[in-house]
N, C-alpha and C positions, 0 to 999 in steps of 0.2 A: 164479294165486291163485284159492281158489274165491268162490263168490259168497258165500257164509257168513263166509270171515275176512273180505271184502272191504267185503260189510255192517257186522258187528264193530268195525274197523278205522274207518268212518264214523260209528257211533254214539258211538264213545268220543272221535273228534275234534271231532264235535260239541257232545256233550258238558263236554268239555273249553274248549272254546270257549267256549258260553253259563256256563260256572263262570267264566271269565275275565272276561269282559262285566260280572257282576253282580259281582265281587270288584274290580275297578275303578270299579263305581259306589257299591257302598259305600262304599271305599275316600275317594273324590270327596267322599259324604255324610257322613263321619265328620270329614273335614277343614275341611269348611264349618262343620258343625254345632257340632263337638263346639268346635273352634278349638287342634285339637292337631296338635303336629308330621307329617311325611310318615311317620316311622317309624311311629310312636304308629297311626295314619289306618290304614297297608295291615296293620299286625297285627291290628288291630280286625274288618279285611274282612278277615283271610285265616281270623280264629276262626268270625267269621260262613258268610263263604262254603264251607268245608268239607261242610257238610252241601246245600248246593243242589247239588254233584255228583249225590250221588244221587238229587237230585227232575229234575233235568237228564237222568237216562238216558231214564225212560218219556217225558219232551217228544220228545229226537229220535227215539226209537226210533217216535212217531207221526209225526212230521215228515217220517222215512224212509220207513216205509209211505205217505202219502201221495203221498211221491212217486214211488214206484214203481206205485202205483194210476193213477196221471195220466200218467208217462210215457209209456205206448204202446208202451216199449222190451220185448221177448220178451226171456224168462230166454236162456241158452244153450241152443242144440240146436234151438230152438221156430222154429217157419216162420211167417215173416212175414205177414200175409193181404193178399191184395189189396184195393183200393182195393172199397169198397161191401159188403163182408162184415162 
């Protein structure tokens, strides 16, 4: 797999993830708040959270650069450097 789908493949599950996170915390707050059923509560979060996908992509996609900035890990191919270089 190259590094690019592999990249790809982590931004969208991250993604995906932080969508899921916030569509169960709505989800939670609409139920509290509102004092409506569990169905009623996660359709509420699922109309909401739809659009935090897409403010979700640019988070990981810095989330990922960041940690490939700190890693230390060499792309493929790249020679590792010795210790004090």
């Amino acid at each position: 797999m190259s590094r690019t789908t592999r990249r790809s493949l982590l931004r969208n599950a991250l993604s995906a993830l932080i969508a899921l996170d916030l569509l169960a915390l709505a989800a939670l707050v609409a139920n509290q708040w509102l004092a409506v059923s569990a169905g009623v509560a996660w359709g509420i979060a699922a109309a909401l959270a739809l659009p935090v996908f897409a403010l979700a992509r640019p988070v990981s996609a810095t989330v990922l650069a960041m940690a490939d900035r700190y890693a230390g890990i060499p792309n493929t191919g790249e020679q590792i450097p010795r210790t004090g270089q």
